[in-house]
C-alpha positions as a Markdown table, in Angstrom:
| # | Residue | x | y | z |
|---|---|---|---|---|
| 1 | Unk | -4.2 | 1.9 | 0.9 |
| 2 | Unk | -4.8 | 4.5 | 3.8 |
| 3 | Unk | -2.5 | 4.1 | 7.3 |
| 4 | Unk | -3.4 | 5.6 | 10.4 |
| 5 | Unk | 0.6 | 6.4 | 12.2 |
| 6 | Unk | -0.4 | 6.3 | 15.5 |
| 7 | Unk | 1.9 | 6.1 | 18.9 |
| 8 | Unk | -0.2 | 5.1 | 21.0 |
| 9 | Unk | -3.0 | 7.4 | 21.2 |
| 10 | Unk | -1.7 | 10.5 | 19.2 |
| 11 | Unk | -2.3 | 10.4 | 15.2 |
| 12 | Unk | 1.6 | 11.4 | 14.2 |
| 13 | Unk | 0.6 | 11.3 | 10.3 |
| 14 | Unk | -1.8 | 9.7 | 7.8 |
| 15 | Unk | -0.1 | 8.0 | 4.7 |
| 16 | Unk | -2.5 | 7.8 | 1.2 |
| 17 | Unk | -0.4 | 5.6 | -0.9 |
| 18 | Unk | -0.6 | 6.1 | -4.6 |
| 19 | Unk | -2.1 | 2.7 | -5.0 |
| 20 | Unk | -5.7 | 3.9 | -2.9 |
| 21 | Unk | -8.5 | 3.9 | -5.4 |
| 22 | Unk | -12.3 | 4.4 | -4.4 |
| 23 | Unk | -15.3 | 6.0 | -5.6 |
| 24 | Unk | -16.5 | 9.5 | -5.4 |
| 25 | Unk | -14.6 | 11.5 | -2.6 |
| 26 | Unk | -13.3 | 10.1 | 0.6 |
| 27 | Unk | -12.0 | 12.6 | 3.3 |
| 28 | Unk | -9.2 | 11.0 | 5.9 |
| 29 | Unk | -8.8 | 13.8 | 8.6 |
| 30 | Unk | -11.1 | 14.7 | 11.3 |
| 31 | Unk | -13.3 | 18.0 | 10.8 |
| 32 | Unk | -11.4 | 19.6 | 13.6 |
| 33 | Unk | -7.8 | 19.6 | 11.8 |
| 34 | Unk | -6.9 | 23.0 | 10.7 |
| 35 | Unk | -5.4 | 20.7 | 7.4 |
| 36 | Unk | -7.8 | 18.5 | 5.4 |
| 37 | Unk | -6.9 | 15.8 | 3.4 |
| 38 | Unk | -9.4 | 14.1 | 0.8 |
| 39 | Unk | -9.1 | 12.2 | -2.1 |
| 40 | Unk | -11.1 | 12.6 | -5.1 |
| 41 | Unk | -12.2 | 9.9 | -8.5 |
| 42 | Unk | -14.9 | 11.1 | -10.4 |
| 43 | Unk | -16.5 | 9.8 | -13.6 |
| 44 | Unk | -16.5 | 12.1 | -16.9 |
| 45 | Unk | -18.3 | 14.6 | -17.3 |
| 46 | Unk | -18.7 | 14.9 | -13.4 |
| 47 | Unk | -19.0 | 18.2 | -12.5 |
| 48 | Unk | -18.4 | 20.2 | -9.5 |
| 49 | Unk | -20.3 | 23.2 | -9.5 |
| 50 | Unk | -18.5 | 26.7 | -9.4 |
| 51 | Unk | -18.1 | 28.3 | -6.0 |
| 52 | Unk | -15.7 | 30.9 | -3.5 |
| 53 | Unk | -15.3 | 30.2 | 0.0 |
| 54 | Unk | -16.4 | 32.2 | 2.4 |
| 55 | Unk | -14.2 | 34.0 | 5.1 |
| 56 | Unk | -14.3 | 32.1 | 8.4 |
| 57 | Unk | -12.1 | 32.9 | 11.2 |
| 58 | Unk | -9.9 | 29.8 | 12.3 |
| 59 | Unk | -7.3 | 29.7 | 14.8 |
| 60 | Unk | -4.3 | 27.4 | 13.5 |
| 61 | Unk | -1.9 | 26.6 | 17.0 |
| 62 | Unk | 0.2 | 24.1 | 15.1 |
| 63 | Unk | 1.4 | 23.6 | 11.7 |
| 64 | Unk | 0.1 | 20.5 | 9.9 |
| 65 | Unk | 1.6 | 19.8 | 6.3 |
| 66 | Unk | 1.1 | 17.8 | 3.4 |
| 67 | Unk | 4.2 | 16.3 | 1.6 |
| 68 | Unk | 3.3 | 15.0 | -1.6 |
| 69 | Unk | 6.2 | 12.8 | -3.3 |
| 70 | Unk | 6.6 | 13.6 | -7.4 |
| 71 | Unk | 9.3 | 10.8 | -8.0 |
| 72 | Unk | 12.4 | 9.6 | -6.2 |
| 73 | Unk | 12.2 | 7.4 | -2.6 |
| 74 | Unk | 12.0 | 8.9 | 0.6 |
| 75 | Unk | 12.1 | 7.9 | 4.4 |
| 76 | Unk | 10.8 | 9.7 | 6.6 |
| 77 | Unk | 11.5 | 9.3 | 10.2 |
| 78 | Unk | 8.8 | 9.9 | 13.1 |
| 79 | Unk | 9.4 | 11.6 | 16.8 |
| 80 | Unk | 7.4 | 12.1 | 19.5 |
| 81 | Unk | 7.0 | 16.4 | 20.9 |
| 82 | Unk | 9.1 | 15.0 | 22.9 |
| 83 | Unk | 11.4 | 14.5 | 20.3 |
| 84 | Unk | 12.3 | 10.8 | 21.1 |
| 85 | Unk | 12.2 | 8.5 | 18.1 |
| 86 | Unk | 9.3 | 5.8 | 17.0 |
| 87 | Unk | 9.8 | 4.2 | 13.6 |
| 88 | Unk | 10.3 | 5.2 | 9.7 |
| 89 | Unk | 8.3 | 4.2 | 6.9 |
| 90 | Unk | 9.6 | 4.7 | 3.1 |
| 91 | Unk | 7.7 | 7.0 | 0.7 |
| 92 | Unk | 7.2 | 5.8 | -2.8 |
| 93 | Unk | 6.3 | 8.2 | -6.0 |
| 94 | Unk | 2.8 | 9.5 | -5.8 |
| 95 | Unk | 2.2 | 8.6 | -1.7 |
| 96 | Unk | 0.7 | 11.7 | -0.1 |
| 97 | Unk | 1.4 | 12.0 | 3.8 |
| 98 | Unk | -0.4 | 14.3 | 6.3 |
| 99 | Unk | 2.0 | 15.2 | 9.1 |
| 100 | Unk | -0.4 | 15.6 | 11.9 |
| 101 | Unk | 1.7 | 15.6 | 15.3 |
| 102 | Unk | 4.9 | 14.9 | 16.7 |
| 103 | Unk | 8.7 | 15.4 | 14.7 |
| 104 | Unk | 9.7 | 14.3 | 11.8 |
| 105 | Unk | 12.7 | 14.5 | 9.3 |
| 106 | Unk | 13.1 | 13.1 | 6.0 |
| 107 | Unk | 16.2 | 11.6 | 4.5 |
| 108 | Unk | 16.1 | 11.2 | -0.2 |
| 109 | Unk | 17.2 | 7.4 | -0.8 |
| 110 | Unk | 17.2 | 8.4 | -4.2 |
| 111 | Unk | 17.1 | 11.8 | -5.8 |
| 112 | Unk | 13.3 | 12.9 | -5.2 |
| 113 | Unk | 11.0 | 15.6 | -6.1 |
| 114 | Unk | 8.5 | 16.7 | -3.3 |
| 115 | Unk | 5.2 | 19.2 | -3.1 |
| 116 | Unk | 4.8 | 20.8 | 0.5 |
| 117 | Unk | 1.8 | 22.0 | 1.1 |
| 118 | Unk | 1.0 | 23.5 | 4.6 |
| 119 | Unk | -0.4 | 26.6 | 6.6 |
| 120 | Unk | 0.7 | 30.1 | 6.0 |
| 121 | Unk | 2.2 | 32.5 | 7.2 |
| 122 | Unk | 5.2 | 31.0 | 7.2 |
| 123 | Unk | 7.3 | 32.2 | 10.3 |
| 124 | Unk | 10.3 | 31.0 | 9.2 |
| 125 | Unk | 12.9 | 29.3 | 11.9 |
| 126 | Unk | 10.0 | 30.4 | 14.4 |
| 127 | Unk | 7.8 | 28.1 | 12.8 |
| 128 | Unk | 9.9 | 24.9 | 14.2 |
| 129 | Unk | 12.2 | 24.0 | 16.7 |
| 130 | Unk | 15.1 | 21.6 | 14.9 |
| 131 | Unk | 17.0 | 18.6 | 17.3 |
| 132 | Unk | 19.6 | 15.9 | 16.7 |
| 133 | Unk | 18.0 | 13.1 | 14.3 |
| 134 | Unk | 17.9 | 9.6 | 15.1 |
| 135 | Unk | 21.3 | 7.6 | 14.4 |
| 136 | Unk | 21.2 | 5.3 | 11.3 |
| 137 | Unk | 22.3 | 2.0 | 13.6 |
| 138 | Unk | 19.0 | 2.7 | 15.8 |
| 139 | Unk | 16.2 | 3.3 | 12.4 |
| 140 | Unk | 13.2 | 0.6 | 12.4 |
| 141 | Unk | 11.5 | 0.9 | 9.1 |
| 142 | Unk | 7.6 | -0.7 | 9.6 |
């Protein structure tokens, strides 16, 4: 299964549970994200032929990441830019979740094991700007 977390009109993240299965490969993101997301099932004996990429400039303005959860339950908890809160979801081993736009935090309901994935250079503390996070009385999990 593949969800779309929109807020209206702006795609805050895309969420590839481990229980997706199709044919051949499927990308989920848009051309135009500076971070792509596909999943891949091939046969055998499939091959994929041997290749470099080529140098092409690209201009990243925002960081997009990929969290990919090894074992353990997390929730993560969605913001607007302007920081205010939406709605949580839980993440379950081997989910994947694009983090497109808005905030987000993460809290381990059970000890978890994560892979990050995202853009580089990492800029450190000037890569993000950190705010209060929503109180636990006030979490909706959809």
């Amino acid at each position: 299964m593949v969800e779309h977390i929109q807020v209206e009109q702006e795609l805050l993240a895309i969420l590839l549970r481990t229980s997706f299965r199709a044919d051949g490969i499927k990308f989920f993101t848009p051309n135009d994200f500076s971070q792509q997301l596909a999943y891949m099932n091939h046969p055998q004996h499939y091959s994929i032929p041997p290749h470099v990429h080529n140098p092409v400039l690209r201009e990243v303005n925002f960081t997009k990441e990929v969290l990919f959860v090894k074992s353990g339950k997390v929730r993560v908890d969605f913001y607007l830019n302007s920081k205010a809160y939406c709605f949580s979801k839980v993440l379950n081993p081997g989910d994947v979740i694009l983090l497109a736009n808005g905030g987000h935090g993460f809290v381990m309901l059970e000890p978890s094991e994560l892979i990050e994935v995202k853009q580089g250079p990492y800029t450190g503390e000037l890569d993000k700007t950190r705010f209060s996070e929503v109180l636990p009385a006030h979490i909706k999990i959809i």
